[in-house]
PDB file with one MODEL, atoms N, CA, C and O in Angstrom:
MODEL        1
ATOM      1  N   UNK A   1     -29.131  48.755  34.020  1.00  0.00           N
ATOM      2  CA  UNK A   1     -27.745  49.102  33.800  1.00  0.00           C
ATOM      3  C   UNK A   1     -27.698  50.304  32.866  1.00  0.00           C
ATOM      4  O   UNK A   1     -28.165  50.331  31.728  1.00  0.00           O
ATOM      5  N   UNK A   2     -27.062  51.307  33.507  1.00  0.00           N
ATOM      6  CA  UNK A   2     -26.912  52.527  32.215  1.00  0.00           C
ATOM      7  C   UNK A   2     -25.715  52.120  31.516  1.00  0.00           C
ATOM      8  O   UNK A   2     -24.782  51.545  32.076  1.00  0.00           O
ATOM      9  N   UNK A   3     -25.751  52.481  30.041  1.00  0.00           N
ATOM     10  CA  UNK A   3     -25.300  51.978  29.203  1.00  0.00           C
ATOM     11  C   UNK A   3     -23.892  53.175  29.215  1.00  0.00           C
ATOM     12  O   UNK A   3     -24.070  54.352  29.527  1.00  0.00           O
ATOM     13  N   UNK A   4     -22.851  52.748  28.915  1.00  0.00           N
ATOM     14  CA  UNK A   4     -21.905  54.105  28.627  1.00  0.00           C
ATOM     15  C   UNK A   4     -21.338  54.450  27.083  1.00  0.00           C
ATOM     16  O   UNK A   4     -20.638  55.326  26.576  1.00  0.00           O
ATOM     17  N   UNK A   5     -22.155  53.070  26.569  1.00  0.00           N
ATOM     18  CA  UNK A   5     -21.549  53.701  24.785  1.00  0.00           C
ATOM     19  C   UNK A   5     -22.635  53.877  23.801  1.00  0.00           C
ATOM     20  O   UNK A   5     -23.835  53.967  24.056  1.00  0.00           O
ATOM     21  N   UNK A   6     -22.076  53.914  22.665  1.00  0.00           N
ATOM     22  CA  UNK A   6     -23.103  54.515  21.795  1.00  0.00           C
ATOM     23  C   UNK A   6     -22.705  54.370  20.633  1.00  0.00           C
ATOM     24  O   UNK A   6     -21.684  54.781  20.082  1.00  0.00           O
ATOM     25  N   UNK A   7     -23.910  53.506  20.109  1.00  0.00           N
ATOM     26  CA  UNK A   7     -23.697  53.791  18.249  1.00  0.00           C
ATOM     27  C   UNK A   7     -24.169  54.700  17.568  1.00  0.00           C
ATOM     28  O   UNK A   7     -25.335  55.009  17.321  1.00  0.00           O
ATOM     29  N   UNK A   8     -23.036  55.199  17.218  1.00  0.00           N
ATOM     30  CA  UNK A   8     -23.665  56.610  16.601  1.00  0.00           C
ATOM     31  C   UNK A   8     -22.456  56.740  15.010  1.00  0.00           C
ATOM     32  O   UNK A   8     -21.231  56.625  14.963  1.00  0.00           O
ATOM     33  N   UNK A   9     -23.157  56.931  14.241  1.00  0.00           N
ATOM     34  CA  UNK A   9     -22.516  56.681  12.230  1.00  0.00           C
ATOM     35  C   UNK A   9     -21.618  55.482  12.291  1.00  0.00           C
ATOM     36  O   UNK A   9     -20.508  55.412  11.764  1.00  0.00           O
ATOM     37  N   UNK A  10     -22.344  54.341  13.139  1.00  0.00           N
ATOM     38  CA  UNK A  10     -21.590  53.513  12.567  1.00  0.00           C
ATOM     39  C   UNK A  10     -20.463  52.838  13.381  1.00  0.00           C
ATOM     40  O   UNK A  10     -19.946  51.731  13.232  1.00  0.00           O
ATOM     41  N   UNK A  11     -20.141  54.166  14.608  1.00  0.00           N
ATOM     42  CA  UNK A  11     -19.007  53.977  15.453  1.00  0.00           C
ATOM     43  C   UNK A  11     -19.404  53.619  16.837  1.00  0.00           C
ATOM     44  O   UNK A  11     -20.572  53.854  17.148  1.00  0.00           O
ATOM     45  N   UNK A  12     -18.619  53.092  17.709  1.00  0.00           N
ATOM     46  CA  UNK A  12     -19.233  53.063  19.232  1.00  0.00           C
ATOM     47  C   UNK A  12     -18.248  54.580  19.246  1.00  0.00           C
ATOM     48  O   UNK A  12     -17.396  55.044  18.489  1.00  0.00           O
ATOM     49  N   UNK A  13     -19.086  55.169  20.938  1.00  0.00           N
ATOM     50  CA  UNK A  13     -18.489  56.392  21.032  1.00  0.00           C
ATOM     51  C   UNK A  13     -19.018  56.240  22.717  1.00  0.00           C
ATOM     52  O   UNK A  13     -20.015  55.727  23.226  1.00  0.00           O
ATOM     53  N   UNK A  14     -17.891  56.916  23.242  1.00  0.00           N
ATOM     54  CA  UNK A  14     -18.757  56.902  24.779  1.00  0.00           C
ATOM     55  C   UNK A  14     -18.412  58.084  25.444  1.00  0.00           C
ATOM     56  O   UNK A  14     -17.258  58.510  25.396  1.00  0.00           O
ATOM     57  N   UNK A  15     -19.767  58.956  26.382  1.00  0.00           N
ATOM     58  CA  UNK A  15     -19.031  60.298  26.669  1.00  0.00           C
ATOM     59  C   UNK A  15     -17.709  60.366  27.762  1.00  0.00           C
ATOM     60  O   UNK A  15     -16.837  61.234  27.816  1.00  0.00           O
ATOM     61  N   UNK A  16     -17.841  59.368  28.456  1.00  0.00           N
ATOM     62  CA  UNK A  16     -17.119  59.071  29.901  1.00  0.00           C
ATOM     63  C   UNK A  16     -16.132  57.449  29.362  1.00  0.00           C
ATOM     64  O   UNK A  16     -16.294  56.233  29.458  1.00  0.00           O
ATOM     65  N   UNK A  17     -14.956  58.539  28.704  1.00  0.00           N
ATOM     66  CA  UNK A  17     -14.597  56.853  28.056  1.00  0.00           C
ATOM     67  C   UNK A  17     -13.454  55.941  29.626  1.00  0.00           C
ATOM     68  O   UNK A  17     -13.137  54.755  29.719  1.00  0.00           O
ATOM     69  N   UNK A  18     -13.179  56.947  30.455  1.00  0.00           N
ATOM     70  CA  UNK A  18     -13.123  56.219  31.592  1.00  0.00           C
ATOM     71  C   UNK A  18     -13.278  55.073  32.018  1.00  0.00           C
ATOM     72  O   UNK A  18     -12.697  53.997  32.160  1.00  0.00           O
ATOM     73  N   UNK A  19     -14.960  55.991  32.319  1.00  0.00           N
ATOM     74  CA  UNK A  19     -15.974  54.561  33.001  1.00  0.00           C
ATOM     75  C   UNK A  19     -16.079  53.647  32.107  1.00  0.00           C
ATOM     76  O   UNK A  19     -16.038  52.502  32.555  1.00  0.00           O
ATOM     77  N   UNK A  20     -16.289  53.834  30.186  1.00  0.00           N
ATOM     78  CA  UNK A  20     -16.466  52.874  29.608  1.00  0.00           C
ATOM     79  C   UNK A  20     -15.468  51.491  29.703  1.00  0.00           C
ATOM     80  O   UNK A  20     -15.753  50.299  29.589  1.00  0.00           O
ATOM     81  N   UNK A  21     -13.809  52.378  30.035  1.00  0.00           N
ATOM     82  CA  UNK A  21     -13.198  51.433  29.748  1.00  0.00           C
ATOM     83  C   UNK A  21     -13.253  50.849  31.307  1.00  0.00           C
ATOM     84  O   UNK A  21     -12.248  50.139  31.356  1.00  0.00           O
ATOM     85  N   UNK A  22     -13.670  50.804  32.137  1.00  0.00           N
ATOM     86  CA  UNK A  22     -13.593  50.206  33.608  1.00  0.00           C
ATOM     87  C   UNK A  22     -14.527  49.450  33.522  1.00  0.00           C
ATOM     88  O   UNK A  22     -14.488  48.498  34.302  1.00  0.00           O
ATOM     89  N   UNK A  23     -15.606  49.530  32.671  1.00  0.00           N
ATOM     90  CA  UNK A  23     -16.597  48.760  32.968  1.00  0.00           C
ATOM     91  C   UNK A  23     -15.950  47.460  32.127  1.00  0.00           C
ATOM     92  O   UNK A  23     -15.961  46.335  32.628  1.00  0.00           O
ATOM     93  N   UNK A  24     -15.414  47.709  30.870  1.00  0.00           N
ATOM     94  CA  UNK A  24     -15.445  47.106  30.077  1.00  0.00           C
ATOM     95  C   UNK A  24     -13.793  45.684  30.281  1.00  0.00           C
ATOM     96  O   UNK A  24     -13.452  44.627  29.751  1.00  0.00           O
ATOM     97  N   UNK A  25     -13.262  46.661  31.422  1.00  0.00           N
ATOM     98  CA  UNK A  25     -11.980  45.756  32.490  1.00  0.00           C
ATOM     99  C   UNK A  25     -12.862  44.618  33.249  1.00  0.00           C
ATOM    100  O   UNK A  25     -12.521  43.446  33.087  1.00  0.00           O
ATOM    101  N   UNK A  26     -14.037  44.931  34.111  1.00  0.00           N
ATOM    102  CA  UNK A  26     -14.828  44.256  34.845  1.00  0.00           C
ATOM    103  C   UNK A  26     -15.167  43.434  34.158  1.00  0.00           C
ATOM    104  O   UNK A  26     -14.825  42.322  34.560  1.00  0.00           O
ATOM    105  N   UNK A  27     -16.017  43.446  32.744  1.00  0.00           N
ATOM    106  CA  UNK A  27     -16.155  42.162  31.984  1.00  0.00           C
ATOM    107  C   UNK A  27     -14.972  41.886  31.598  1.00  0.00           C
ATOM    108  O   UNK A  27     -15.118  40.731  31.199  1.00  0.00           O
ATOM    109  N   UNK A  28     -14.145  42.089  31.477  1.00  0.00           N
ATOM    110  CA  UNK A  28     -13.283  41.017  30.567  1.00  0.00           C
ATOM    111  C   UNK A  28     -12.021  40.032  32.271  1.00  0.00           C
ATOM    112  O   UNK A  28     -11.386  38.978  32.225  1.00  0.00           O
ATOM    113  N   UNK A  29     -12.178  40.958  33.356  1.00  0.00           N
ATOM    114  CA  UNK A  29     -11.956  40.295  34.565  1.00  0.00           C
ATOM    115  C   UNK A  29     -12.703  39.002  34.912  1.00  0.00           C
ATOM    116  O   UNK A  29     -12.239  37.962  35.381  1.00  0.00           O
ATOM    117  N   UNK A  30     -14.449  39.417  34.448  1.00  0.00           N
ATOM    118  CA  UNK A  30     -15.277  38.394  35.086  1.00  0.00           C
ATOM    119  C   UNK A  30     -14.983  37.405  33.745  1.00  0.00           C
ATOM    120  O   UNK A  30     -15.390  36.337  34.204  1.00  0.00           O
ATOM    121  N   UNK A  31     -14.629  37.168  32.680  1.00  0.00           N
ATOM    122  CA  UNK A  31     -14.614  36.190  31.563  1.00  0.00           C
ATOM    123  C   UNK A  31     -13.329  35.327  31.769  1.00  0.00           C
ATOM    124  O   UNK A  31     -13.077  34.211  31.314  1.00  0.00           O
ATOM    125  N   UNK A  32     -12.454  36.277  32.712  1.00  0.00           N
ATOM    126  CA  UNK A  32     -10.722  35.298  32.969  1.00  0.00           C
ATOM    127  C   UNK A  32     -11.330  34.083  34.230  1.00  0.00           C
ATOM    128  O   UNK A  32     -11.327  32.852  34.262  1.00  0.00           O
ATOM    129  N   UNK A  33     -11.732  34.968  35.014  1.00  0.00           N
ATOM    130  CA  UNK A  33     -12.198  34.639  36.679  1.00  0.00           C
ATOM    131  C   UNK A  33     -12.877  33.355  35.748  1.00  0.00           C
ATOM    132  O   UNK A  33     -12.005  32.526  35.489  1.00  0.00           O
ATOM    133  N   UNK A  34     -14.213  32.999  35.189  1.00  0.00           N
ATOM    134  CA  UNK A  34     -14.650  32.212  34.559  1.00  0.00           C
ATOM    135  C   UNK A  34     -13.915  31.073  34.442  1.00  0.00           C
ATOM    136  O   UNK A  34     -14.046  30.082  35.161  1.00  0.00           O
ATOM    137  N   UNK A  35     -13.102  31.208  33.497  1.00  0.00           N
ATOM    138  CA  UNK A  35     -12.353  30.725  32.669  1.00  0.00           C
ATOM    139  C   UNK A  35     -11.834  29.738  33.677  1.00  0.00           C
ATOM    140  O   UNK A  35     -11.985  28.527  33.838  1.00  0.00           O
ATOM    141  N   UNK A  36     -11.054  30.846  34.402  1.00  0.00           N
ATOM    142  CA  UNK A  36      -9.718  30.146  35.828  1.00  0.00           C
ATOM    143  C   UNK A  36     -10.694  28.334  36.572  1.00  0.00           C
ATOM    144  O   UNK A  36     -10.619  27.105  36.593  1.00  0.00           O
ATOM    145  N   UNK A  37     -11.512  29.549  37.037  1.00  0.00           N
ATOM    146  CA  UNK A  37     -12.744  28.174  38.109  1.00  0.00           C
ATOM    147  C   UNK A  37     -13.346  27.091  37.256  1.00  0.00           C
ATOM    148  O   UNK A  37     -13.582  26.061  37.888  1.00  0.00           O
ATOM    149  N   UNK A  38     -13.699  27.061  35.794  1.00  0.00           N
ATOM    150  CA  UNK A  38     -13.673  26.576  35.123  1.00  0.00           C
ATOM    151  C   UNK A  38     -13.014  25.403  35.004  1.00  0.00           C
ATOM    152  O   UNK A  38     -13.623  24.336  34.924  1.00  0.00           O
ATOM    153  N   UNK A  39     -11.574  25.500  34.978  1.00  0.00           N
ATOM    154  CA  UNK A  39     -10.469  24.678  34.724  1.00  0.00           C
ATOM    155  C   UNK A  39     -10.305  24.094  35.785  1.00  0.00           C
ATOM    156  O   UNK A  39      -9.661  23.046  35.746  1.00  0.00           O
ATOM    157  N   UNK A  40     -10.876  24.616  37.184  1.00  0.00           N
ATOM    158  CA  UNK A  40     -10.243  24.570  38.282  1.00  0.00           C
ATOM    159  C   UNK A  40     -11.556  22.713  38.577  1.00  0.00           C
ATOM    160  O   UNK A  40     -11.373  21.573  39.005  1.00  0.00           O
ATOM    161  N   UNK A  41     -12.508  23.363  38.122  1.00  0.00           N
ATOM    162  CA  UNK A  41     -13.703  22.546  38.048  1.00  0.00           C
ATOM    163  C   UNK A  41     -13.385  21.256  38.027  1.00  0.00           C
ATOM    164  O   UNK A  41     -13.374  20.400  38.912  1.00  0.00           O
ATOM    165  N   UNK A  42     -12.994  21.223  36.297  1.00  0.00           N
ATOM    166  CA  UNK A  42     -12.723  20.206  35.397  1.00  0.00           C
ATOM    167  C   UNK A  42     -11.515  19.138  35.974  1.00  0.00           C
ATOM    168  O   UNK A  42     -11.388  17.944  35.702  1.00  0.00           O
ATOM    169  N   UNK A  43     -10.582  20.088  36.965  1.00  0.00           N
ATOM    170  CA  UNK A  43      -9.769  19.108  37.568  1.00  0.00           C
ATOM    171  C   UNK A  43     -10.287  18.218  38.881  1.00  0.00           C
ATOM    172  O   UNK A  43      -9.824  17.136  39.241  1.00  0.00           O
ATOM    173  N   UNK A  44     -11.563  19.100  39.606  1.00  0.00           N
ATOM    174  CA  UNK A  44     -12.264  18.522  40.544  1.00  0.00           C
ATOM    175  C   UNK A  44     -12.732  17.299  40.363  1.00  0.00           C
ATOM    176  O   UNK A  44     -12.585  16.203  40.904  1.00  0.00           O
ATOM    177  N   UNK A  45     -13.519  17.879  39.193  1.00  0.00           N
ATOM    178  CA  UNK A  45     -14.592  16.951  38.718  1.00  0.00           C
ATOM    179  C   UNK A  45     -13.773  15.022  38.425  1.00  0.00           C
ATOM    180  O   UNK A  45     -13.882  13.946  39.014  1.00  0.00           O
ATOM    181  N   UNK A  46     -13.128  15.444  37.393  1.00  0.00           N
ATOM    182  CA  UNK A  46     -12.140  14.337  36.771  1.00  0.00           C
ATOM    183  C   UNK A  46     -11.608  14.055  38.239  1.00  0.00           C
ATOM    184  O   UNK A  46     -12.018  12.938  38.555  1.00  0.00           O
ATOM    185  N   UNK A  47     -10.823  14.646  39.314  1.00  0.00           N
ATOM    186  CA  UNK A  47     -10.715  13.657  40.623  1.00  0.00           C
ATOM    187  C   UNK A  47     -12.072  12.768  41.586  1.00  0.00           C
ATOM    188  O   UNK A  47     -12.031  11.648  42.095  1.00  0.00           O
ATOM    189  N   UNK A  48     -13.176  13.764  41.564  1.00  0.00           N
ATOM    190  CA  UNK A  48     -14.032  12.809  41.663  1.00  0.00           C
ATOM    191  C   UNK A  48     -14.554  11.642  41.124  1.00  0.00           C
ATOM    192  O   UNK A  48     -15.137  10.731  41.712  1.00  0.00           O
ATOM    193  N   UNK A  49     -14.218  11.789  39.645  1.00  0.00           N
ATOM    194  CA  UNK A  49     -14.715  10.109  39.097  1.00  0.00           C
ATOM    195  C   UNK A  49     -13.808   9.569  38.849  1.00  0.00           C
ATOM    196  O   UNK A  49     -13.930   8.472  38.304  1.00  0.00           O
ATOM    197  N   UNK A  50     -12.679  10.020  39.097  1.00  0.00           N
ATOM    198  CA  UNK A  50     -11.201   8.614  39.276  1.00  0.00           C
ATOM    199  C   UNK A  50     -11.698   8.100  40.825  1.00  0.00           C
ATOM    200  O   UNK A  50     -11.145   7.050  41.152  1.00  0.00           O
ATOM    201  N   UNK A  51     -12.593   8.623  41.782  1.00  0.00           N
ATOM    202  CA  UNK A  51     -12.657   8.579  43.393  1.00  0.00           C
ATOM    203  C   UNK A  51     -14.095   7.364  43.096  1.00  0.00           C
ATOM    204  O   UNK A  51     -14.481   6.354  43.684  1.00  0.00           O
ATOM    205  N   UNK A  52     -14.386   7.846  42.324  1.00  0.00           N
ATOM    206  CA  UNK A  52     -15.837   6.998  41.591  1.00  0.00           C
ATOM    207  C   UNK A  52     -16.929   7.434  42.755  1.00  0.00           C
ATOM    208  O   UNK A  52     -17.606   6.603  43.360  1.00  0.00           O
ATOM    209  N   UNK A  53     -16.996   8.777  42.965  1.00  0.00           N
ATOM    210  CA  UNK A  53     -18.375   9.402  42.983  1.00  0.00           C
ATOM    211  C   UNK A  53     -18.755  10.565  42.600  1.00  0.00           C
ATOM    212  O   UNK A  53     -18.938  11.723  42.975  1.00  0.00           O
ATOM    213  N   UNK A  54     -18.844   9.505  41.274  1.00  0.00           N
ATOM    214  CA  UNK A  54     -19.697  11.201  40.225  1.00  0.00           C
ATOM    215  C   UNK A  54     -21.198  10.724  40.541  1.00  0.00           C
ATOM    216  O   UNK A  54     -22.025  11.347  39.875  1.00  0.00           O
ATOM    217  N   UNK A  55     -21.684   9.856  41.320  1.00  0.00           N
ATOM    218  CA  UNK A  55     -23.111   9.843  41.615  1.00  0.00           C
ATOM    219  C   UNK A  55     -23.474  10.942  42.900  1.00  0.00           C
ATOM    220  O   UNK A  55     -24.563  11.488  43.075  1.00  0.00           O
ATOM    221  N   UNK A  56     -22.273  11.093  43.719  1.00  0.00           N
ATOM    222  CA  UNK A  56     -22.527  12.235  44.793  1.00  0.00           C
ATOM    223  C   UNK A  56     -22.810  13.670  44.799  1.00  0.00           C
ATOM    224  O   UNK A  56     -22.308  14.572  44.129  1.00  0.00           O
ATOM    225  N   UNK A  57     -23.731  13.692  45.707  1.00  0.00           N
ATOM    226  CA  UNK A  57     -24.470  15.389  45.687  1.00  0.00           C
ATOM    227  C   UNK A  57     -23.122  16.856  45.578  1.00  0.00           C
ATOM    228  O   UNK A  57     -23.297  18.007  45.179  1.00  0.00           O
ATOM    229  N   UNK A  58     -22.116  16.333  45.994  1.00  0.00           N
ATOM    230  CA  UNK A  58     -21.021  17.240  45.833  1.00  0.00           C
ATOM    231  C   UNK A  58     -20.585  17.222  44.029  1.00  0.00           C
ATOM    232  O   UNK A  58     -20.663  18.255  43.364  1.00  0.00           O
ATOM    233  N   UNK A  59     -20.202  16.090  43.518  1.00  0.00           N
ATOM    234  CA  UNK A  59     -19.844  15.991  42.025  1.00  0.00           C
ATOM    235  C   UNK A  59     -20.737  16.684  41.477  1.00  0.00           C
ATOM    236  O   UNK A  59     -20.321  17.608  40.779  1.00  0.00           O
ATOM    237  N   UNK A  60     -22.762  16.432  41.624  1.00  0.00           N
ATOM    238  CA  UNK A  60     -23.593  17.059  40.804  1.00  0.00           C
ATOM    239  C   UNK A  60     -23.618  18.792  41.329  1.00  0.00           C
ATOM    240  O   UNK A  60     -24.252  19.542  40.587  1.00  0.00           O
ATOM    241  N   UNK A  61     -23.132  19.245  42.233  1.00  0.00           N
ATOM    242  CA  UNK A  61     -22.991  20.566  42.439  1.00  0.00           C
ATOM    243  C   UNK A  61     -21.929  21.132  41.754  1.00  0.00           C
ATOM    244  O   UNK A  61     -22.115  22.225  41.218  1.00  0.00           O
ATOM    245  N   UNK A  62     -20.843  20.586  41.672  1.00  0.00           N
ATOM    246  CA  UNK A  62     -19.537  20.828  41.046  1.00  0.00           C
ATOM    247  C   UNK A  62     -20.095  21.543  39.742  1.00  0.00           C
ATOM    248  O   UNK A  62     -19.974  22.727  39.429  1.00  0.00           O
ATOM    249  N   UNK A  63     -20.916  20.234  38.873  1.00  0.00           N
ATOM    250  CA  UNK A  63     -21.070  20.130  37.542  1.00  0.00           C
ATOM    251  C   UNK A  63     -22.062  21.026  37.367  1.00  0.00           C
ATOM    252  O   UNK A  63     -21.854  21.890  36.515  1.00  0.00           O
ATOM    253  N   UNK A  64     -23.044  21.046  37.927  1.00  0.00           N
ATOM    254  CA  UNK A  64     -24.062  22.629  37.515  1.00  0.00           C
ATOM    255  C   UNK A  64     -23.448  23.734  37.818  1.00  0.00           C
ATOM    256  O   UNK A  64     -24.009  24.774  37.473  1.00  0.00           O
ATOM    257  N   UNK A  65     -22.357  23.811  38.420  1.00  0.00           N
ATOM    258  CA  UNK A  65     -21.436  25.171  38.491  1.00  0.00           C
ATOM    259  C   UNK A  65     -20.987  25.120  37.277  1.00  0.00           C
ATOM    260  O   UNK A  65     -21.051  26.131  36.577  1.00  0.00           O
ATOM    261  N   UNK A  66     -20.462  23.972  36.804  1.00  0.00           N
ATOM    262  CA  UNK A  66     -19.505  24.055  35.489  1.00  0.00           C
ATOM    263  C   UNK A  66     -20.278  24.306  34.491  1.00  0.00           C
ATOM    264  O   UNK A  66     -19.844  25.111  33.667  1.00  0.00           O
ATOM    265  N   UNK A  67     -21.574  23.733  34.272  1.00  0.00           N
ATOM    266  CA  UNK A  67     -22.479  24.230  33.114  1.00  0.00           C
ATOM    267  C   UNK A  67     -22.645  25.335  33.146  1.00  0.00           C
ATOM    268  O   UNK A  67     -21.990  25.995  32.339  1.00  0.00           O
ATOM    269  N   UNK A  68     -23.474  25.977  33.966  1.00  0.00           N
ATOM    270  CA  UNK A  68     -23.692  27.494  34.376  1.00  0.00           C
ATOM    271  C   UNK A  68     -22.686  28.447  33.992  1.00  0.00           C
ATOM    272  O   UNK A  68     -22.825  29.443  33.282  1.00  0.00           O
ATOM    273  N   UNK A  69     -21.415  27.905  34.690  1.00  0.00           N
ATOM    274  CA  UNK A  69     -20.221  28.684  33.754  1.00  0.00           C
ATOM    275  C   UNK A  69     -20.122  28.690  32.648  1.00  0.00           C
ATOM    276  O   UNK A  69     -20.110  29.787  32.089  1.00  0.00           O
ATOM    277  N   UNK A  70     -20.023  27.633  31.964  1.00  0.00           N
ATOM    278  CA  UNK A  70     -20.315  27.426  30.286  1.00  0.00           C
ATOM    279  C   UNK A  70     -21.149  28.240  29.971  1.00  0.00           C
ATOM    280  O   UNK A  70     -20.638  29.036  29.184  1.00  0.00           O
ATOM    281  N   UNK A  71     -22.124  28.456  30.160  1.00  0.00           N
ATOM    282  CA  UNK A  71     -23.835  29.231  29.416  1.00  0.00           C
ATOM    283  C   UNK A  71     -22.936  30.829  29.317  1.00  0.00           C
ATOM    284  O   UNK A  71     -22.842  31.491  28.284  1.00  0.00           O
ATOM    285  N   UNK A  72     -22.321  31.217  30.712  1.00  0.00           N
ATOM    286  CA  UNK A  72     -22.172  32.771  30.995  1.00  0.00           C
ATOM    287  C   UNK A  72     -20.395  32.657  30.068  1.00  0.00           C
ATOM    288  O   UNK A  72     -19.919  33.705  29.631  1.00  0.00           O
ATOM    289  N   UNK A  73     -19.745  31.538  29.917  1.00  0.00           N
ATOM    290  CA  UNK A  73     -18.569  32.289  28.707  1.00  0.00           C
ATOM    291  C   UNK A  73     -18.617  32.574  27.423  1.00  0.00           C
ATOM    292  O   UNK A  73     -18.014  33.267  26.603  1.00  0.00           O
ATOM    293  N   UNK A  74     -20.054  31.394  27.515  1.00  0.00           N
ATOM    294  CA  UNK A  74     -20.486  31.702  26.034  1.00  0.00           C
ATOM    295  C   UNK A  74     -21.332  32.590  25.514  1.00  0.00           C
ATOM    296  O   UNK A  74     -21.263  32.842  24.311  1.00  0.00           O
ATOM    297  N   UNK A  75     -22.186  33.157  26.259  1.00  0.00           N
ATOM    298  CA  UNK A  75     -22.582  34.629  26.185  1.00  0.00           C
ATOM    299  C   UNK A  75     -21.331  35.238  26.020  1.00  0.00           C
ATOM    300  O   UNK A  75     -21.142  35.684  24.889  1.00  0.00           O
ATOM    301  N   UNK A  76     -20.681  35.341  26.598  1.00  0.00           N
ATOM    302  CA  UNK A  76     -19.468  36.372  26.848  1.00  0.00           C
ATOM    303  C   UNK A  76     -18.787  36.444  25.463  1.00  0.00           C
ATOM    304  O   UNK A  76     -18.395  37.395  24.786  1.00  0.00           O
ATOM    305  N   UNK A  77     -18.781  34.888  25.248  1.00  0.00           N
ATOM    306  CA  UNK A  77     -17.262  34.927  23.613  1.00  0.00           C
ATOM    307  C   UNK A  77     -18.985  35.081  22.692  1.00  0.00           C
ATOM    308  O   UNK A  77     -19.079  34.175  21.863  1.00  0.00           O
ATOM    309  N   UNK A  78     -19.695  35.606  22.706  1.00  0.00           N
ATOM    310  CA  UNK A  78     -20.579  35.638  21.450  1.00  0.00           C
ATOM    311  C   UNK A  78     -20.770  36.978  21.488  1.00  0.00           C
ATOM    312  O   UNK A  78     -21.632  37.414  20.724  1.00  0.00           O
ATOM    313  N   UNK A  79     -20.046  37.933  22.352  1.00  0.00           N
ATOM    314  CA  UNK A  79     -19.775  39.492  22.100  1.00  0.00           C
ATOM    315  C   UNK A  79     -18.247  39.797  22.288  1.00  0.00           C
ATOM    316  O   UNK A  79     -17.742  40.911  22.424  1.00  0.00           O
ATOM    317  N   UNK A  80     -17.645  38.639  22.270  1.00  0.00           N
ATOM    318  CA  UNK A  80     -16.142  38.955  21.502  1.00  0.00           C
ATOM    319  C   UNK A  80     -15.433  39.342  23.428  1.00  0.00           C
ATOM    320  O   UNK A  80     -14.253  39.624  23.636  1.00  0.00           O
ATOM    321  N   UNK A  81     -16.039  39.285  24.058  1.00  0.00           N
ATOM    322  CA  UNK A  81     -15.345  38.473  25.461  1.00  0.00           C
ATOM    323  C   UNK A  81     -14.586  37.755  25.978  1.00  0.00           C
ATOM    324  O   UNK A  81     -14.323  37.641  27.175  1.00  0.00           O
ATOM    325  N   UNK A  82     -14.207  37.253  25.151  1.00  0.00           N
ATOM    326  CA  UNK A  82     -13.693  36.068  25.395  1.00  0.00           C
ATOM    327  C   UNK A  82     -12.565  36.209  26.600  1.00  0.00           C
ATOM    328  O   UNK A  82     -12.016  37.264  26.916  1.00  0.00           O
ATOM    329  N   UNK A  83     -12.326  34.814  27.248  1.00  0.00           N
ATOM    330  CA  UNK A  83     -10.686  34.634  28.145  1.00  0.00           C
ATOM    331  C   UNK A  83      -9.694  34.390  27.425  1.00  0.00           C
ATOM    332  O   UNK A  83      -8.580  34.257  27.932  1.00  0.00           O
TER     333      UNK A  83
ENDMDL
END
């Protein structure tokens, strides 16, 4: 990935502040998008074990989506990303 900013005395600075800021729309798009499916998850999930199969291969797919998501928002909010 080429980088478009730069610390330089202290400051970020970017030559193409454009692209910086487009790139920087794309992450904060992909941290909402997150967020959204996330929630969207959590309502799945919770209907599957009111259905009482959180032992099924669909519930445990659900839920490693939902972790996985977790790992990548929290990268995200630990550079101020956040949704």
């Amino acid at each position: 990935m080429a980088r478009l900013t730069h610390l330089q005395d202290g400051a970020w600075t970017a030559a193409d502040r454009q692209a910086a800021l487009d790139k920087l729309a794309a992450y904060e798009d992909l941290a909402q998008e997150l967020a959204g499916r996330q929630a969207r998850l959590a309502a799945q999930l919770a209907d599957l074990r009111a259905r009482g199969q959180s032992r099924s291969a669909h519930f445990r797919e659900l839920l490693a989506e939902k972790l996985t998501n977790g790992q990548l928002l929290a990268l995200l909010q630990a550079r101020g990303l956040d949704a």
